[in-house]
C-alpha positions in Angstrom: 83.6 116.4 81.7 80.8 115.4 79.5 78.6 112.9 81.4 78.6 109.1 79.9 75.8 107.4 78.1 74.1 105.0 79.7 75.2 101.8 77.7 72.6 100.0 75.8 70.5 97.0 77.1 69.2 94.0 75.4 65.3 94.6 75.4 63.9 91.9 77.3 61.0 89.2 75.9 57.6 89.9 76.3 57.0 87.9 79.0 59.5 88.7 80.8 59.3 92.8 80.4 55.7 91.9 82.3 57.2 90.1 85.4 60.2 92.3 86.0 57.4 95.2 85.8 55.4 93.2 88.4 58.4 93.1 90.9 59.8 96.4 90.4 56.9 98.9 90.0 59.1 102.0 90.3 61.1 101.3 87.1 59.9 103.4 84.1 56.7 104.2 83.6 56.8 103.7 80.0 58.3 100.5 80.2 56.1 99.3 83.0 52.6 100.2 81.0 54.3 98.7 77.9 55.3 95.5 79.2 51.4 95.4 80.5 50.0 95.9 77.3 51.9 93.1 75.2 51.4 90.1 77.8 47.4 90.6 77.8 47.5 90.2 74.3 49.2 87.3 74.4 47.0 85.7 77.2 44.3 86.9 76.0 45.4 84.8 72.5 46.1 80.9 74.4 42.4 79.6 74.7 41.3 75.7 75.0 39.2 74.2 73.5 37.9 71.6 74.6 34.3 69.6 74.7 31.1 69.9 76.6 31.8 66.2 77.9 34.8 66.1 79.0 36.0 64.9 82.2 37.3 67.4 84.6 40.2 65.9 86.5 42.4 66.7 90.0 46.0 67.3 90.1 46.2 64.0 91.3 44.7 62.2 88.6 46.9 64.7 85.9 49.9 63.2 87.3 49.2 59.4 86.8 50.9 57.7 84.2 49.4 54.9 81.8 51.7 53.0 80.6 50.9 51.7 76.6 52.5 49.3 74.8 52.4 49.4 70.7 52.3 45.6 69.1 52.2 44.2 66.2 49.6 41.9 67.0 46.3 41.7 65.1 43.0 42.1 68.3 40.7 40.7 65.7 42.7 37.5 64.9 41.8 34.6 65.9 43.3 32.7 68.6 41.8 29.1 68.5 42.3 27.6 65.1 42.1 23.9 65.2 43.9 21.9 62.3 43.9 18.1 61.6 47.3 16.7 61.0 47.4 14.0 58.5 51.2 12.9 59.8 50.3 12.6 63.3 47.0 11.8 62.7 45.1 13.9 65.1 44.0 17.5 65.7 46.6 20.0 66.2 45.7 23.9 67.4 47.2 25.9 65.3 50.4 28.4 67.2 51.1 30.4 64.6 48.2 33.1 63.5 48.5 35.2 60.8 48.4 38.8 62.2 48.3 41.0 58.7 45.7 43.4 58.9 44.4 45.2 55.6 42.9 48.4 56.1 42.9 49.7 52.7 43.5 48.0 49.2 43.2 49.5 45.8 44.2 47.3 42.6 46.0 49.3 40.1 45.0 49.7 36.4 48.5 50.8 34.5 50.8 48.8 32.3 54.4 49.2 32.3 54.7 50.3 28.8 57.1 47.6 27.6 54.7 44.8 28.6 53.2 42.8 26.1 50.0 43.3 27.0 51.0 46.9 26.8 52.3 46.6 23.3 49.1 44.8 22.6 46.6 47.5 23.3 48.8 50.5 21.8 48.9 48.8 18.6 45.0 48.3 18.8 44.6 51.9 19.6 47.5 52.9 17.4 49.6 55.1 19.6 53.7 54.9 18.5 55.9 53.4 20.7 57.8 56.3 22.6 61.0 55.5 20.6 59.3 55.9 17.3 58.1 59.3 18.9 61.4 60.3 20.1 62.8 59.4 16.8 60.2 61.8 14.7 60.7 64.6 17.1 64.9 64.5 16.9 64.6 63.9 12.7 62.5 66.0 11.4 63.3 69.4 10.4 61.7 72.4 9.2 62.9 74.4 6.0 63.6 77.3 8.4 66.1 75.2 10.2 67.6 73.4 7.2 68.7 77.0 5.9 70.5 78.7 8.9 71.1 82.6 8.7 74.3 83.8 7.1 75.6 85.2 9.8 75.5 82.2 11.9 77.3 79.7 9.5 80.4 80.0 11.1 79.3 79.5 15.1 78.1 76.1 13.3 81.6 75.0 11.6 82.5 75.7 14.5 80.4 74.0 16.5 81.1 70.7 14.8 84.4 69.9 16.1 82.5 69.4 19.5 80.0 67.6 18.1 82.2 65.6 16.9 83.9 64.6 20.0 80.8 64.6 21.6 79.2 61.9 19.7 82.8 59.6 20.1 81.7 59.3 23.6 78.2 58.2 24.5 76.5 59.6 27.2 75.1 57.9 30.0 71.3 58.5 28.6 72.1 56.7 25.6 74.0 53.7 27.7 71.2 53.3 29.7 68.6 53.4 27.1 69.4 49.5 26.6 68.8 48.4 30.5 65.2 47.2 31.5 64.2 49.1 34.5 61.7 47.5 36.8 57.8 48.5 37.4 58.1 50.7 40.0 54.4 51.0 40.2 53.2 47.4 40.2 56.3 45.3 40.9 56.5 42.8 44.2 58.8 40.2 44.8 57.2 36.4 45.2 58.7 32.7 46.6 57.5 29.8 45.8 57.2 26.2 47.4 56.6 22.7 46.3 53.2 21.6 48.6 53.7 18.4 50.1 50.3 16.2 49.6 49.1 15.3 52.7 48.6 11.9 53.5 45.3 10.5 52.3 43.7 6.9 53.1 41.3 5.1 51.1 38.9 1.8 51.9 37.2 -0.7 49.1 33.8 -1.4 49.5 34.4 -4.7 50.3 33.1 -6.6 53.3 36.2 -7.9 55.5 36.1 -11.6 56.3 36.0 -12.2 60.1 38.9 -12.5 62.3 39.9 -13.7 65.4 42.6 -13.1 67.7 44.0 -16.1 70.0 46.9 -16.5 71.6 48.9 -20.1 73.0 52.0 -21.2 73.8 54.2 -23.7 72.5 56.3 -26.1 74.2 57.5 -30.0 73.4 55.2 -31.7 76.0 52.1 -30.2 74.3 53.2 -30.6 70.9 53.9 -34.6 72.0 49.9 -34.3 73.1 49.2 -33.1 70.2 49.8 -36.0 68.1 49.2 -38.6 70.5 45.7 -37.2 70.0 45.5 -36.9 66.4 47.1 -40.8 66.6 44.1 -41.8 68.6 41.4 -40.8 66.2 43.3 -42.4 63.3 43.1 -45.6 64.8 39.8 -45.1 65.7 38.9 -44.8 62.4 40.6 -47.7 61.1 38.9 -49.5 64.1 35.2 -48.4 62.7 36.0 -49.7 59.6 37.2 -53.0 60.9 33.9 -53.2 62.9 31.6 -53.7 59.3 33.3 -56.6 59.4 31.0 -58.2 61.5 32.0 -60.9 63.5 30.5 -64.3 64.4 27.7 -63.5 66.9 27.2 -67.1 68.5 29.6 -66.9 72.3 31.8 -69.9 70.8 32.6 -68.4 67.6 33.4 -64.9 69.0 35.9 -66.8 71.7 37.4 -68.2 69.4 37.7 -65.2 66.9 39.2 -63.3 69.7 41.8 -66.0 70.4 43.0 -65.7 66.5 43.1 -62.1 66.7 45.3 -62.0 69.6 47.4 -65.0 67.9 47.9 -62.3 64.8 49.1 -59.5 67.1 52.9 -59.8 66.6 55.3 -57.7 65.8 55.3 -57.9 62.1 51.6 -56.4 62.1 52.6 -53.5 64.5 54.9 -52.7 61.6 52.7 -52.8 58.9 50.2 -50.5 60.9 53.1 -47.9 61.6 53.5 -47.7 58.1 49.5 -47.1 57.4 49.3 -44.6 60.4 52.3 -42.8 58.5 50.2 -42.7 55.3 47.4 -41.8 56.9 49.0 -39.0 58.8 51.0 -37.6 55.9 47.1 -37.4 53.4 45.9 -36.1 56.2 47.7 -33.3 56.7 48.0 -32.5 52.7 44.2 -32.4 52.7 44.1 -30.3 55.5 46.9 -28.0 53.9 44.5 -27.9 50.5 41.6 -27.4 52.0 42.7 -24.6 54.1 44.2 -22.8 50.7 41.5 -23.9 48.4 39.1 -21.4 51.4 41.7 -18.6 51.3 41.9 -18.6 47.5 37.7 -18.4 47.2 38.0 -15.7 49.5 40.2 -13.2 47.4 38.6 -14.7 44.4 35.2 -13.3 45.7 37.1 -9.9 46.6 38.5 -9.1 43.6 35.1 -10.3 41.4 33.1 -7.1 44.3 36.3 -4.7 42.7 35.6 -5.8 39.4 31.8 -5.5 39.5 31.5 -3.0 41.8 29.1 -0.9 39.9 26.5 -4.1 39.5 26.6 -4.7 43.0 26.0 -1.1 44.3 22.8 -1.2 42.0 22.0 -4.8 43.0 22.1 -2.5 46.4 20.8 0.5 46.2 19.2 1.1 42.6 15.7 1.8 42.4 14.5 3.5 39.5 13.3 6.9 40.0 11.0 7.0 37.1 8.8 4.8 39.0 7.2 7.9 40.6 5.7 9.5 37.6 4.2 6.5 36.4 2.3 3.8 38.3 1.0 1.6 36.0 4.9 0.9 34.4 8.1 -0.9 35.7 11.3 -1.9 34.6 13.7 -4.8 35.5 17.7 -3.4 35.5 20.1 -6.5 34.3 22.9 -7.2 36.8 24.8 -9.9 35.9 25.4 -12.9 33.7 26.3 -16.2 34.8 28.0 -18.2 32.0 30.1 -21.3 31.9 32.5 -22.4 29.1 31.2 -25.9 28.4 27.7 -25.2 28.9 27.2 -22.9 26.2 26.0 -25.6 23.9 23.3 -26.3 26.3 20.1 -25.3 27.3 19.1 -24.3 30.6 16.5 -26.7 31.6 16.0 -26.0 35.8 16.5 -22.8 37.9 16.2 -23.9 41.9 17.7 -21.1 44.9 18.9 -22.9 47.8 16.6 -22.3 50.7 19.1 -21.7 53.5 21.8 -19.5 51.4 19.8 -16.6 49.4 22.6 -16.0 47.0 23.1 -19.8 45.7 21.2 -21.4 43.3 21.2 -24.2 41.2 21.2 -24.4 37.2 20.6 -27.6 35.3 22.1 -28.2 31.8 20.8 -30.4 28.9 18.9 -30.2 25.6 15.2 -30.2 24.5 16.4 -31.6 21.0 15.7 -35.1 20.7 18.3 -35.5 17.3 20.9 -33.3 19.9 21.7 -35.3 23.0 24.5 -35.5 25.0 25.9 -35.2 28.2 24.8 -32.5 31.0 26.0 -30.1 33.7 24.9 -28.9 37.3 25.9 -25.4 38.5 25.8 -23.7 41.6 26.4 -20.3 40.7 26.8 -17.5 43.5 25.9 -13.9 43.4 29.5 -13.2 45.5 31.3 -14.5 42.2 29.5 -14.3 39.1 32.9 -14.9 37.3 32.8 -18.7 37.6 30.9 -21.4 39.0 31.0 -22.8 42.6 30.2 -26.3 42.4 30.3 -28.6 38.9 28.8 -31.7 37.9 29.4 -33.3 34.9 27.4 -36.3 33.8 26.4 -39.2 31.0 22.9 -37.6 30.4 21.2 -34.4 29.8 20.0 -32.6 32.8 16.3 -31.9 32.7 15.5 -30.6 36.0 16.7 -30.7 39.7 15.0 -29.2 43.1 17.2 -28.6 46.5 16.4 -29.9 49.9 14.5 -27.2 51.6 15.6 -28.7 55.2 19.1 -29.9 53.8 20.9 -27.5 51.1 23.3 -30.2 50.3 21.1 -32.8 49.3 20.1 -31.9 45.0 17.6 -34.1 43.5 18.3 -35.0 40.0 16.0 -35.8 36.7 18.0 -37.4 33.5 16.6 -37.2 29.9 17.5 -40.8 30.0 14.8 -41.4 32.5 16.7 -42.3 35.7 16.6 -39.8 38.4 19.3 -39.3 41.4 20.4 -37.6 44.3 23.8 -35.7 44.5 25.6 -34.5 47.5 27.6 -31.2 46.9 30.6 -32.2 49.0 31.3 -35.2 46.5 31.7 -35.5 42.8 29.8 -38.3 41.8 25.9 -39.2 42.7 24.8 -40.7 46.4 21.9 -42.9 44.8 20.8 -43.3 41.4 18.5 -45.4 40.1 18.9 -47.9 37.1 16.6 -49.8 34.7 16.3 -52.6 37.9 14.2 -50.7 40.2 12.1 -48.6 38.6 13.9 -46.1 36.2 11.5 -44.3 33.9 11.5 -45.1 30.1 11.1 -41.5 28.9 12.8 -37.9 30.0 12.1 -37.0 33.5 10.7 -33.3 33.2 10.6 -32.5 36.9 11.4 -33.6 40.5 10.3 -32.2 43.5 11.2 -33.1 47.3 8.5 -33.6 50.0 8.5 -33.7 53.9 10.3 -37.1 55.3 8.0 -39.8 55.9 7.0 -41.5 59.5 10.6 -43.4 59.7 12.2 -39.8 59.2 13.4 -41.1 55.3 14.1 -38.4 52.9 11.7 -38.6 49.6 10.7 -36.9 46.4 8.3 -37.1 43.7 9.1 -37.6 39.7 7.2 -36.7 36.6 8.0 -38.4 33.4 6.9 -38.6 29.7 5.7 -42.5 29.9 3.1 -41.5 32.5 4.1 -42.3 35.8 4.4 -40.3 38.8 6.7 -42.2 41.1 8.2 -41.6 45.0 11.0 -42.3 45.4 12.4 -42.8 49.3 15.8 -43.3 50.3 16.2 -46.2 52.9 19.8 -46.4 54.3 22.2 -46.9 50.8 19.1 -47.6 48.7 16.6 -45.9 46.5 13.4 -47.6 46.2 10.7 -46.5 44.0 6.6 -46.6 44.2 4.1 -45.6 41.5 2.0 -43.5 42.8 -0.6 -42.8 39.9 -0.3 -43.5 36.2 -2.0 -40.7 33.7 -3.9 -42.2 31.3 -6.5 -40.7 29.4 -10.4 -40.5 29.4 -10.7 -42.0 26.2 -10.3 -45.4 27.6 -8.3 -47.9 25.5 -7.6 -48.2 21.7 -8.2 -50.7 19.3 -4.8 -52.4 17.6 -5.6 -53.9 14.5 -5.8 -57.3 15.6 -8.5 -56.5 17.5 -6.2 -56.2 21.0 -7.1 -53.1 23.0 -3.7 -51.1 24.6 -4.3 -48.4 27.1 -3.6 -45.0 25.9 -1.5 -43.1 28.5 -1.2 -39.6 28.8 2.6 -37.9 28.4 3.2 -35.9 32.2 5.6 -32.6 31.6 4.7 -30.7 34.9 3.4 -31.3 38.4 3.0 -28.8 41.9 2.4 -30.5 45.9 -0.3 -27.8 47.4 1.6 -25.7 50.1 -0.5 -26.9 53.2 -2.2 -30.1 51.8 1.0 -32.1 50.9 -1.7 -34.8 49.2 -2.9 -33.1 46.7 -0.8 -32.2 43.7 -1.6 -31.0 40.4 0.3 -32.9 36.9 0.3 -31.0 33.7 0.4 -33.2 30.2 1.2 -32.5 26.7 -2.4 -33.2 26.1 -2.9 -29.4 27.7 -4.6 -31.2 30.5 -4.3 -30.0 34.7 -5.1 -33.1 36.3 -5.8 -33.0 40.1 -4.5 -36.0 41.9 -4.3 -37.2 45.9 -1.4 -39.3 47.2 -4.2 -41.5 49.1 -5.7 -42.5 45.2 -3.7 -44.1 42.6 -6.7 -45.3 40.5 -8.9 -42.2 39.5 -8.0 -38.3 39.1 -9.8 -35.5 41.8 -10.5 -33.2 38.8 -9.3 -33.3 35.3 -9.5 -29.3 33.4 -8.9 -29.2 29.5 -6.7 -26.2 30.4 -4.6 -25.6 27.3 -4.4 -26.5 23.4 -1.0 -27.6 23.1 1.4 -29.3 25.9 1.6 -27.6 29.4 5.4 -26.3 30.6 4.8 -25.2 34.5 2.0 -25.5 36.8 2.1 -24.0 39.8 0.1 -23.3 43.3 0.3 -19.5 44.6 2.2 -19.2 47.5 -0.3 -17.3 49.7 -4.0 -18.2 48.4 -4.8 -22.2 48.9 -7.0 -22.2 45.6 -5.4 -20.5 43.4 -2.8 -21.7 40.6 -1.4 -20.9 37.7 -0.5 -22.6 33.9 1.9 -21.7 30.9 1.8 -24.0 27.5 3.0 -23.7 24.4 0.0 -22.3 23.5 1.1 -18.8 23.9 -1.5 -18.3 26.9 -0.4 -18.3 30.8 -4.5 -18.8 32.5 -5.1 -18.6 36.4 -7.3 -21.0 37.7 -9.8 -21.6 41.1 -9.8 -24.4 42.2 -12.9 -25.4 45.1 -12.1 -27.2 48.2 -15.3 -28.8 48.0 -13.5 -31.3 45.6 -13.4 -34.8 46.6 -12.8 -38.3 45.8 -16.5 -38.7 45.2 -17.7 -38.2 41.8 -21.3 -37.5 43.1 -20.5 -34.6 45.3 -17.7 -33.4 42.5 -20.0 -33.1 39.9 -21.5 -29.4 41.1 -17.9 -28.2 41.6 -16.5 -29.5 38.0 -18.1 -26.2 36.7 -15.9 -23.6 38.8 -12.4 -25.1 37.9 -13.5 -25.9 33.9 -13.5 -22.0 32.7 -10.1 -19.9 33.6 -10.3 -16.7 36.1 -7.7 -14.8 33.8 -6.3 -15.9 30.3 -2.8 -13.8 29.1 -1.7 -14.2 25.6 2.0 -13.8 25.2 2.2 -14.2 21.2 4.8 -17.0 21.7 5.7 -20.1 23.2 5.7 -19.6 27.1 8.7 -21.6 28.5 8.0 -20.8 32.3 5.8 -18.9 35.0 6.8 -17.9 38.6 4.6 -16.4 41.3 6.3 -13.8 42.9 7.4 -14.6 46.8 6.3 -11.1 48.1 2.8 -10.5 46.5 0.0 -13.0 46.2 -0.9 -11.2 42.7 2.4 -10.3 41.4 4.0 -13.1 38.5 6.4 -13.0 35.5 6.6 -15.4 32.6 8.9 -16.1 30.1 8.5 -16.8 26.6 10.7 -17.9 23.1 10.8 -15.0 21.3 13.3 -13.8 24.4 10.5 -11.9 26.4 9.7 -11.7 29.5 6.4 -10.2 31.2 5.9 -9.1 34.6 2.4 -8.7 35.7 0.6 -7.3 38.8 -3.7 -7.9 39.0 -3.5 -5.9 41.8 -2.7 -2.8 39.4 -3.6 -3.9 35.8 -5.9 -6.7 35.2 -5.1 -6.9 30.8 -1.6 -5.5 30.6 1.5 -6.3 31.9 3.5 -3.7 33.2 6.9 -4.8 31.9 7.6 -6.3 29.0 11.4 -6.6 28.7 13.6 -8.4 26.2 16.4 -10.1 27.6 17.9 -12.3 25.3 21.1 -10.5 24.0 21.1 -12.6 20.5 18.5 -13.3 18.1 16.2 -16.3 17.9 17.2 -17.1 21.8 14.6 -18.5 23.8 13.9 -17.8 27.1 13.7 -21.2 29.4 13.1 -20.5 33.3 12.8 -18.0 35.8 12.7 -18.0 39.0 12.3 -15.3 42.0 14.7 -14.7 44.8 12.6 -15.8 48.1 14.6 -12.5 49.9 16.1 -10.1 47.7 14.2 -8.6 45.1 16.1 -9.9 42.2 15.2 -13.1 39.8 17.3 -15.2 37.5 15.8 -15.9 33.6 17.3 -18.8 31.8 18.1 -19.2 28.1 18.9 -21.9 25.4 22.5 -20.5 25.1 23.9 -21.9 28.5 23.0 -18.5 30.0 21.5 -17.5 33.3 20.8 -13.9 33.4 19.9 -11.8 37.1 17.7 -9.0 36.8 16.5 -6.6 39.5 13.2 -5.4 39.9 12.0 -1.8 40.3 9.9 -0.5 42.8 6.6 -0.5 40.9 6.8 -4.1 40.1 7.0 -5.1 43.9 4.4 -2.9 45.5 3.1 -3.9 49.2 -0.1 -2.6 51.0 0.4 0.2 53.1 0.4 0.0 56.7 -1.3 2.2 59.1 0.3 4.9 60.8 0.8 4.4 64.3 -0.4 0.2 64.1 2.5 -2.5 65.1 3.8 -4.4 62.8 1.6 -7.4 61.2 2.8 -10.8 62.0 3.1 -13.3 58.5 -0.3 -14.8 59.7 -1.7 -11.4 59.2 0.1 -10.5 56.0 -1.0 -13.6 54.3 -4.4 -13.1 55.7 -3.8 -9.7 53.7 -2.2 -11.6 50.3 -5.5 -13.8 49.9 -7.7 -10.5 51.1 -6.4 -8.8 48.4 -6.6 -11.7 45.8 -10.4 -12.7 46.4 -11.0 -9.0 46.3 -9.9 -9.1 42.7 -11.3 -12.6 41.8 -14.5 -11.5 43.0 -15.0 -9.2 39.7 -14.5 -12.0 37.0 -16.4 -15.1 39.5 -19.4 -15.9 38.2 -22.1 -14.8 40.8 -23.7 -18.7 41.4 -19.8 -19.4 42.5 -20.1 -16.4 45.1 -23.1 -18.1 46.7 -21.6 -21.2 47.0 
């Protein structure tokens, strides 16, 4: 028999051909030197690469597992976000973070093609729509194709019964070509959400009134108390009124008095004064009720007047004009507000006082200069807190012509009539405290100004008057009366004139204005519609200190300056507003006055104002700083300190035409003053930073006491005087 053949075997990997050689070496030879050959090519193929600086680790290490997590969460996001909550009203920290990271972002450039905008710029660039193209391509044909080959005309008749039936049913390109596909290249899907405002809070500039918090209780016994109390002090004030009604004072008579009055105590009279305690409980009480809403009611009147002008009173505030820095020798006054009353507008403004203990009061007395025009008058106390209307007002019989406020006690107003009686008003009551008539002492012409001095010896209040007939008299109040004393007549150098019968009357000079010296409350000064500055003492009532021929026509104010003892200051009709020097070497003494007369008759500075001057004010601040007023609805500011000729504002403040400017008068604290009209107007002005200049002080010194600034004020004053003296009044 034939031998068999060996069967066939599978033929082994390369790899493993190798290790069955390895194990068995006496297999084939051919296979053995094979198997050897393919796996060092293959080894020799598997290198690593790997870098210089890598870390060459044990088997150990190999084998540890790390464990790693994948999240979604941002490392760079912050974690401590803080958020204020307007609902609850405090700050929150914020729990949810946003954790989107953006690594890359590119903002695409293409249209969708059925855009507007995209419709827009093909038209401009006049490419065809791609149905117009579609429609070109599809419809026209070429000659070529209109004539088909011969041989070919019947595949296309009978081609057009499938055409046919084609065209019945639309495909689904053609359904489609109506539906508006979506931007698949710039398309996102957005929601929306209304915001809900947050809550926001907002406070009025307005000063809140105080408040108090108390706290009590209520029961029957202390209610009972409480008007078993208020019982008591009604009956003992019906007691203090029974006790005016004095008595006999002899022992006898008051025994026997007594015995009558306990006689009259029955019980019909404890009746009758149950029914006035009733009375008097029940006016009580509505007074109380009035009084208390009549305060409530001025309170949110002066509220809603700081709404209304809120933008006055931040400038009164804050405004200072910022021009001032680029020019020094300039200033401007800013109007704030206008203080106006219905009846008054008829009137003239004759008197401008501020009350000395509340800074934004003041006084304004009504009347008219026109003899042919007189009528009754007004007194206003106006407030800056409520410029809408009037705090206090006083109607009376006669024109108002000036007034002046207590400087120790605000409520006390003293009061000149053109009728020539003066009076004295209390603000809490409507009607005068004192007045004088034509039985002790009332002048005969229009008082033109009152002014209150320091009380006398017995501690009784007293003030001075100035009149046309030429008489200034004090006045003193003494318990309920008034009493009067001439204190110095003005009559005039000429001596007395000749009636025609050969009878001689004594000419008497017509007084318009006076001013009591600051520290010497005995010497005054009286201005006369002669244009004379008479010097006068308390202590003489006979003879004149010092008479100057100040002005040409009648003089309107006189005034001493506030810091300098010497000093003072004129206005007249004139036009001119002169500062005068006046020597302290002036006495009673004719002899020894005659050296001096030469120093006061020739004025330091003369202003002309090219109109009527109707006041002039020294400023409270500066000892060289004061403003005038004139007709023409002017008024001038001036500062000798800086200009010597010119003033450096010259404003017009009268609204109207052919108004003339009456008063003005500075605030003592604020820097603010008030100009008065013939219109019934009182007009508030502040004034800007130039205009109110003080002397720098040094760096690093403490703060000067008033002795030292006034020291400063007259310092600064002489300095200037000192250039227009003449040099014989240096020497002396």
């Amino acid at each position: 028999m034939p031998p068999k053949a060996a069967p066939k075997s599978k033929q082994a990997p390369k790899g493993k051909i190798s290790r069955q050689a390895g194990k068995s070496g006496k297999d084939g030879d051919d296979m053995t030197d094979m198997g050897d050959t393919d796996g060092d090519d293959w080894m020799n193929t598997k290198t690593l690469v790997k870098p210089d600086d890598q870390l060459d680790l044990n088997e150990q290490e190999l084998k540890e597992e790390f464990t790693r997590i994948l999240t979604a969460n941002n490392p760079h996001a912050p974690q401590n976000i803080v958020r204020y909550s307007f609902k609850e009203r405090q700050y929150k920290q914020t729990s949810h973070v946003d954790q989107l990271a953006i690594h890359f972002a590119l903002d695409g450039n293409m249209l969708h093609k059925e855009s507007d905008e995209a419709k827009r710029q093909m038209a401009k660039l006049g490419i065809p729509e791609s149905g117009e193209v579609a429609g070109s391509e599809g419809g026209e044909t070429t000659p070529a194709a209109a004539a088909p080959a011969e041989g070919e005309e019947g595949k296309d008749e009978a081609k057009e019964g499938d055409q046919r039936e084609d065209a019945a049913t639309p495909g689904p390109s053609a359904a489609a070509k109506g539906e508006k596909l979506t931007n698949q290249f710039n398309f996102s899907e957005r929601a929306s959400q209304t915001y809900n405002n947050p809550y926001r809070e907002r406070g009025t500039a307005t000063e809140p009134p105080p408040r108090a918090t108390f706290s009590s209780n209520v029961t029957q016994w202390e209610i009972a108390d409480a008007y078993h109390e208020d019982f008591e002090k009604q009956l003992e004030a019906i007691r203090a009124k029974q006790v005016h009604k004095a008595p006999p004072t002899f022992p006898h008579h008051q025994h026997h008095f007594q015995e009558k009055s306990k006689e009259k105590k029955t019980i019909p009279g404890r009746k009758e004064e149950e029914k006035t305690r009733k009375k008097l409980t029940i006016t009580e009480t509505q007074g109380d009720d009035i009084s208390r809403i009549s305060k409530a009611t001025k309170i949110v009147e002066r509220m809603v007047n700081q709404n209304t002008y809120d933008d006055i009173a931040q400038d009164f505030k804050y405004w200072e004009d910022p021009s001032d820095e680029y020019r020094d020798n300039e200033g401007t006054m800013l109007p704030l507000w206008r203080f106006s009353y219905e009846k008054a507008k008829k009137l003239a403004v004759t008197s401008l006082c501020w009350n000395p203990k509340y800074k934004d009061l003041f006084a304004a007395s009504y009347g008219s200069y026109d003899f042919m025009k007189q009528g009754s008058g007004m007194i206003l106390f106006f407030s800056l807190k409520n410029p809408s209307f009037a705090e206090y007002i006083y109607e009376t019989d006669s024109g108002v012509m000036c007034l002046d406020v207590h400087p120790e006690h605000p409520y006390m107003v003293a009061i000149g009539f053109y009728d020539g009686s003066v009076g004295v008003y209390n603000v809490q009551k409507k009607e005068p405290v004192h007045r004088c008539t034509a039985k002790n002492g009332k002048h005969t012409d229009p008082v033109w100004q009152v002014r209150w001095q320091k009380d006398d010896l017995e501690n009784n209040h007293n003030f001075y008057s100035v009149s046309s007939d030429g008489r200034i008299v004090h006045w003193t109040i003494i318990k309920n009366e008034l009493l009067f004393e001439d204190v110095i007549t003005l009559t005039l150098p000429n001596g007395a004139a000749e009636g025609p019968d050969g009878t001689k009357v004594n000419t008497i000079g017509c007084g318009t204005a006076f001013d009591f010296h600051r520290k010497n409350d005995y010497l005054f000064l009286v201005g006369t519609e002669e244009g004379k500055i008479h010097q006068c003492s308390k202590a003489y009532s006979s003879q004149f200190l010092d008479t100057v021929d100040a002005h040409n026509m009648a003089v309107y104010k006189v005034r001493w300056n506030p810091f300098h003892p010497r000093i003072y200051i004129t206005c007249s009709a004139d036009w001119t507003v002169k500062i005068w020097e006046v020597s302290s070497k002036t006495t009673a003494d004719k002899s020894e006055s005659t050296s001096v007369e030469a120093q006061t008759k020739k004025p330091l500075f003369t202003f002309d104002l090219n109109n009527s001057v109707g006041d002039v004010a020294w400023a409270p601040y500066s000892s060289t700083v004061f403003a005038a007023v004139t007709a023409d609805g002017k008024m001038f500011v001036y500062d000798l300190n800086i200009n010597k000729y010119e003033p450096l504002c010259e404003q017009m403040v009268a609204q109207k035409k052919k108004t003339k400017l009456t008063h003005v008068e500075f605030n003592p604290k604020d820097p603010i003053l008030i100009v008065g009209d013939d219109r019934g107007n009182v007009t508030s002005l502040k004034i800007s930073p130039n205009l109110r200049k003080l002397p720098k002080e040094k760096k690093g010194a403490p703060p000067m006491d008033p002795k030292q600034k006034e020291d400063n004020e007259i310092a600064k004053l002489d300095k200037i005087l000192s250039m227009v003296r003449e040099p014989n009044e240096d020497k002396k």
